[in-house]
C-alpha positions in Angstrom: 111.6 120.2 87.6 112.8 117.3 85.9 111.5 115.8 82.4 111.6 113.4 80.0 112.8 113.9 76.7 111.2 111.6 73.9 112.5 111.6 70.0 110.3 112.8 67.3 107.3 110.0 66.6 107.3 108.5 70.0 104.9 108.5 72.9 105.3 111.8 75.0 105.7 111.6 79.0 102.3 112.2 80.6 103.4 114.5 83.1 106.3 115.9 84.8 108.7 115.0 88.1 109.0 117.7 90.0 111.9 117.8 93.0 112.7 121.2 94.9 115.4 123.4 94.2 116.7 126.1 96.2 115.8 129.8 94.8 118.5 132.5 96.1 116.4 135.8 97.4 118.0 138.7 98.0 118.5 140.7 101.4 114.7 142.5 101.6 116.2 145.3 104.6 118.9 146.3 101.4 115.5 146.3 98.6 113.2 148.3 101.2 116.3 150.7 102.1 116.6 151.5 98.1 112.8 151.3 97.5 112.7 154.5 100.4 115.5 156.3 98.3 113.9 155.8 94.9 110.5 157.3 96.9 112.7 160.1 98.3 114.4 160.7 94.7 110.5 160.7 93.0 109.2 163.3 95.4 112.4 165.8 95.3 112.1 165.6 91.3 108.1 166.4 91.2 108.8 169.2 93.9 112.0 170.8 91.9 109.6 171.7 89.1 108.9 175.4 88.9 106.3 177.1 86.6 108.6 179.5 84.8 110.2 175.9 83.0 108.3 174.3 79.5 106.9 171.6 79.0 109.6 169.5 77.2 111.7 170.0 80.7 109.4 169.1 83.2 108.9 165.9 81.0 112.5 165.2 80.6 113.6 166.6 83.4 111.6 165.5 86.6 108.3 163.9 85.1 109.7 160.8 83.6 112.4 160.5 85.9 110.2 160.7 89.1 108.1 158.3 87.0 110.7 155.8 86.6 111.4 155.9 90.5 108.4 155.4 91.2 108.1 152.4 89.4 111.1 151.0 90.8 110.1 151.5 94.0 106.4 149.7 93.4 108.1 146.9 92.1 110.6 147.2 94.7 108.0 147.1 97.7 106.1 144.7 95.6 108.7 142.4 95.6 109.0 142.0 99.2 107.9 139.4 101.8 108.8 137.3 105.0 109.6 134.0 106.0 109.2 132.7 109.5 112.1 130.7 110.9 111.5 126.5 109.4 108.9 128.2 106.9 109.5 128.3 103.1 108.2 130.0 100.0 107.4 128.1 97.0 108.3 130.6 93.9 106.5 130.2 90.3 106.4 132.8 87.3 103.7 132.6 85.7 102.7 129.1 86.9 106.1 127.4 86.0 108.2 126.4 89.5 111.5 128.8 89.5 112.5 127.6 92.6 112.3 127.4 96.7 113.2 130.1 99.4 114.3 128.2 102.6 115.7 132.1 104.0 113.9 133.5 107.0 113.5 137.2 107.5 112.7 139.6 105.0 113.4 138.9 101.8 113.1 140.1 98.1 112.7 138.6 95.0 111.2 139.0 91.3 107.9 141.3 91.9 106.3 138.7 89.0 106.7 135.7 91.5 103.9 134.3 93.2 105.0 133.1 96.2 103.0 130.3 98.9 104.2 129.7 101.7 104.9 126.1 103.4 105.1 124.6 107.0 108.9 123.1 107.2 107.8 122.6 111.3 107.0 118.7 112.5 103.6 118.0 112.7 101.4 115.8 114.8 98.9 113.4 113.2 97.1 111.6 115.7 95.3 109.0 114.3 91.8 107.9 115.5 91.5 104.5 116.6 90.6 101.9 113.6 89.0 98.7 113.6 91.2 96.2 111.4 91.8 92.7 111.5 94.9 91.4 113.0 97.3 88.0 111.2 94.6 85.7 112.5 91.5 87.5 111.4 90.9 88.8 114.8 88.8 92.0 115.3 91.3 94.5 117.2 91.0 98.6 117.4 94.3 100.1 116.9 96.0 104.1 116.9 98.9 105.6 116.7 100.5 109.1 116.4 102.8 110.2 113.2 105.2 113.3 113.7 106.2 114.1 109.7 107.6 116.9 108.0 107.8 118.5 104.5 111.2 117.3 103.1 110.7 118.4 99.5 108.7 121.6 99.7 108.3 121.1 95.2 106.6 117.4 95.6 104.5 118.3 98.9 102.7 121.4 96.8 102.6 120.0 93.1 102.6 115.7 93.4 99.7 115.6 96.0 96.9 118.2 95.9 96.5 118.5 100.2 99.6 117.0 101.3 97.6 117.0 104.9 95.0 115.4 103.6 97.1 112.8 101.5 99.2 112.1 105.0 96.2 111.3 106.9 94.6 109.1 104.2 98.2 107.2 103.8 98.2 107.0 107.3 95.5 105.0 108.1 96.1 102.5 105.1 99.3 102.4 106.7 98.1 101.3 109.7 95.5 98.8 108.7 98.3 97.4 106.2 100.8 96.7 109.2 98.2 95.4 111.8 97.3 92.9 109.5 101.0 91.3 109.4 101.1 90.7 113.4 98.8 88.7 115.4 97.3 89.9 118.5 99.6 88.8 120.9 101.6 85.6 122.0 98.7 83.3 122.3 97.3 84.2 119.2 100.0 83.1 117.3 101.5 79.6 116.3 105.2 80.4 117.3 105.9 82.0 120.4 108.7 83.4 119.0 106.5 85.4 116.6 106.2 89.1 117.0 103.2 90.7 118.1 101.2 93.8 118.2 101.5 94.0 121.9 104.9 92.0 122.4 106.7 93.8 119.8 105.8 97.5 120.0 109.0 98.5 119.3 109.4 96.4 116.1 105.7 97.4 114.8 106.5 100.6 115.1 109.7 100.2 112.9 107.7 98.9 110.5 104.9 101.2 110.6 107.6 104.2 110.1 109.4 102.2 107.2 105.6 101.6 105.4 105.1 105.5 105.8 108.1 106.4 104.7 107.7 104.2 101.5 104.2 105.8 101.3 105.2 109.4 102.0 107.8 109.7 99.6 105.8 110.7 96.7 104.8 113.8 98.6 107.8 114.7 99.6 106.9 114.2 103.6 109.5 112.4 106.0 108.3 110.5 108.7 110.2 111.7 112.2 108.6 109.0 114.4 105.5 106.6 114.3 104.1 104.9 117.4 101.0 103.0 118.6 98.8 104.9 121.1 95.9 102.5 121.0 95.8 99.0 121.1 92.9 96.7 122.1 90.3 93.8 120.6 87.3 95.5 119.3 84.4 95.1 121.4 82.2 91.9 120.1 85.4 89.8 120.8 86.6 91.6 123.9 84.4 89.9 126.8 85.7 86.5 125.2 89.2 87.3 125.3 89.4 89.0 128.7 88.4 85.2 129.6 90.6 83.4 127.5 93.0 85.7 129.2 92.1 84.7 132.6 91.8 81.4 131.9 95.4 81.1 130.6 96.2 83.1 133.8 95.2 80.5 135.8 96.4 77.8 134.6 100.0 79.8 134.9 99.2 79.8 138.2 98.3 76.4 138.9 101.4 75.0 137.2 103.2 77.0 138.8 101.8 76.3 142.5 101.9 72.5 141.3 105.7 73.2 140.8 106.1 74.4 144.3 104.0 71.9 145.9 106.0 69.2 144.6 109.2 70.8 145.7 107.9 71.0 149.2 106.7 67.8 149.1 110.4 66.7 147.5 112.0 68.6 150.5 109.8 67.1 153.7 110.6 63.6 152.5 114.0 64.1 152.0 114.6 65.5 155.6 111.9 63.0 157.3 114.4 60.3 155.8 117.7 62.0 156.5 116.6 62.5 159.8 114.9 59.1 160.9 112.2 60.7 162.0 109.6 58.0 161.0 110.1 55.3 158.5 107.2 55.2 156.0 106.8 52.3 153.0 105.9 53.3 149.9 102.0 52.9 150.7 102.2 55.3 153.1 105.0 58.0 151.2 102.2 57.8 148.7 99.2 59.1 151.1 101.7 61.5 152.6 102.4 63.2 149.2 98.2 62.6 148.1 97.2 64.7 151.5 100.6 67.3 151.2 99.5 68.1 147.3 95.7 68.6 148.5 96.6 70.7 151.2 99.4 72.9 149.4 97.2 72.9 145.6 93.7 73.1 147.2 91.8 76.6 146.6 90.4 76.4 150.3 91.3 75.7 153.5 91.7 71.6 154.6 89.7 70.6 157.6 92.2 67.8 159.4 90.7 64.8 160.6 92.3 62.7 163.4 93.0 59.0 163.0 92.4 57.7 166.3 93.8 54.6 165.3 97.4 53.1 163.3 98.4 54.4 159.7 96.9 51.0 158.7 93.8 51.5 159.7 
C-alpha cells in the first residue's frame, strides 16, 4: 500500500494506492507436524496427573502447561490453509492489506489473517455481439473474445469492487470505442488504403488489446489476447449492403471481362494482319471489333446471322 504524505494544514489524499506485495508463508506440512506434537504433549500432561498430587501441582505442573499446548496448537491448525497451483491468497489483519501468498500447497501463516483467495488462471470473456456504429455512422453488430488475467492480485480485490464485473463492463466500452475508429470495410471508406474492421483484423485487434490494457490497468487485469469473433452490419442495413455488395461485384466482373475481350480482340487482329488472311479498312476493323465485344461481353448467347451478300452490303 502506497500513500501520500501531506504537511500539517494542507488537503489530505482522499484515498489510498494500493499495489500487491508478496507475503512470505511458512511451510504448513512443518506447522501441522508441530501442531500434532503440541496435541500429543497436551494429552500426556492431562493423563500424567495422579490424585495423590495438590492442587498447586496439577496447575503448575500439567494444567497450564497442557493449556498452553493446546493453544498453540489451535492457533497452529488455525493458521493453516491451501493454495491451488496459479491461485493466491490475499492476506489482511484486521482489514489493513499485510501482503500476498503466490505459494501453492499447504501453507501457514498468522492465525489473525483473513485470507481470500484469487484466480491467477486466464480467463475467457466472450463478449455478446453489440450493435455500434462504425467511422461512417454505419449500423454494424460486432464480438469478440478477451483472455485476461489477474496481474496485481492487491488492485483486482481493493480498486474495483467485482473485478469480473468491471472487465466485462470495460469490455464492451472497449469495443464500441474501437469500432467506432474503423469503417466497415474498403468501400466504406474514402482511402483505400484505410484500415478496416474486416480488412484489418489483425490491426483492430492490436488496438482493441492496447484500449484494454489501458482500461484494465486500474484493476490490476492484463489482457493475454483480444480478438473479433463477430462481425456483420446490423440487420435494417444488411439487405442494402449485401446489394451494394453485389453490385460492386459485378461491375469487377465486367471490367474485368471487358479487359479480356479487348485483349482477344487486340490478338485476332494482330494475327489476321500478320497473316494476310483478309485485308479489312478501318470501316470494317471497326464492325469486326463492334460484333467480337458483343459476342465475348454479352450475358447470353449471340444468334449469327449470315450475310448472303459482300461486307458492303
Amino acid at each position: 500500500m502506497t500513500s501520500n504524505t501531506a504537511l500539517p494544514g494542507t488537503a489530505q489524499p482522499l484515498r489510498n494506492e494500493y499495489s500487491e506485495r508478496r507475503l512470505t508463508s511458512v511451510n504448513g506440512y512443518a506447522m501441522a507436524a508441530i501442531g500434532v506434537v503440541l496435541v500429543l504433549v497436551a494429552l500426556s500432561r492431562f493423563i500424567a496427573i495422579r490424585d495423590d498430587m495438590d492442587a498447586a501441582t496439577v496447575l503448575l505442573s500439567h494444567v497450564l502447561p497442557g493449556g498452553l499446548c493446546v493453544l498453540g496448537a489451535v492457533a497452529i491448525f488455525a493458521g493453516l490453509y491451501t493454495l491451488q497451483p496459479n491461485e493466491a491468497a490475499i492476506v489482511t489483519l484486521f482489514g489493513q492489506y499485510a501482503g500476498t501468498d503466490r505459494a501453492e500447497g499447504l501453507r501457514w501463516a498468522n492465525p489473525f489473517f483473513i485470507k481470500r483467495r484469487i484466480s491467477l488462471r486466464a480467463r475467457n470473456l466472450n463478449s455478446p455481439a453489440l450493435k455500434v456504429n462504425d467511422k461512417r455512422g454505419n449500423p454494424v453488430e460486432i464480438g469478440a473474445v478477451i483472455i485476461w488475467r489477474v496481474e496485481d492480485t492487491a488492485k483486482a480485490r481493493f480498486e474495483v469492487d467485482d473485478v469480473d464485473l468491471y472487465v466485462k463492463l470495460q469490455s464492451e466500452a472497449a469495443l464500441r470505442h474501437v469500432a467506432s475508429l474503423y469503417a466497415y470495410d474498403e468501400a466504406d471508406s474514402d482511402d483505400a488504403s484505410e484500415i478496416t474492421l474486416r480488412g484489418g483484423l489483425d490491426d483492430v485487434a492490436l488496438a482493441l488489446r492496447t484500449e484494454l490494457s489501458a482500461r484494465f490497468s486500474s484493476a490490476g487485469v492484463t489482457v493475454t489476447d483480444a480478438r473479433l469473433t463477430h462481425l456483420a452490419y446490423a440487420p435494417e442495413i444488411a439487405q442494402v449492403m449485401l446489394r451494394r455488395q453485389q453490385a460492386e461485384a459485378v461491375i469487377s466482373a465486367r471490367h474485368k471481362i471487358v479487359q479480356g475481350a479487348v485483349a482477344m480482340v487486340e490478338a485476332a487482329l494482330t494475327a489476321l494482319s500478320e497473316r494476310n488472311v483478309v485485308t479489312l479498312d478501318d470501316e470494317r476493323k471497326a464492325a469486326m471489333v463492334s460484333n467480337l465485344l458483343v459476342v465475348l461481353c454479352g450475358d447470353k448467347d449471340t444468334q449469327p446471322i449470315i450475310n448472303a451478300g459482300t461486307l458492303y452490303s
